[in-house]
C-alpha positions as CSV (number, residue, x, y, z in Angstrom):
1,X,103.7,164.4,129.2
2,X,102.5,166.5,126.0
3,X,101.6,165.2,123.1
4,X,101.0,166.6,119.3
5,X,99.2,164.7,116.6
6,X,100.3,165.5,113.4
7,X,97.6,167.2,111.1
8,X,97.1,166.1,107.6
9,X,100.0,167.5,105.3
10,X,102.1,169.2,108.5
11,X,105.5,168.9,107.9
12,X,107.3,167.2,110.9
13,X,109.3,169.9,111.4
14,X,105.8,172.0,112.4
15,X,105.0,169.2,114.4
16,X,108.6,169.4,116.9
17,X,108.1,173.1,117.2
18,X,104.3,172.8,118.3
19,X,105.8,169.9,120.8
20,X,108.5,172.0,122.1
21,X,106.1,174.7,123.2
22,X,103.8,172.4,124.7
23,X,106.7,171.6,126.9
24,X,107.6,174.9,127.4
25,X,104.1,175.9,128.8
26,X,104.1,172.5,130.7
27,X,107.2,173.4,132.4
28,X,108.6,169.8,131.6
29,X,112.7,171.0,131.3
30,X,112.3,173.3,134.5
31,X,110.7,170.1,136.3
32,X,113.8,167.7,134.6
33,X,116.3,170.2,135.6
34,X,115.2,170.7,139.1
35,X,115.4,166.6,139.8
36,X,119.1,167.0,138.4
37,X,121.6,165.5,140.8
């Protein structure tokens, strides 16, 4: 699972985006979607 740590005066909104991405490149929603019943 990816995780972000948020750098010193990062808005949070930064912080989702960078988190999405991670996701992204981790392929996390393809795997989630491909265990879908």
């Amino acid at each position: 699972m990816p995780t972000v740590k948020l750098k010193d005066n990062e808005p949070f909104d930064v912080a989702l985006r960078r988190f999405k991405r991670s996701c992204e490149k981790a392929g996390v929603l393809a795997d989630v979607r491909s265990r879908e019943f």
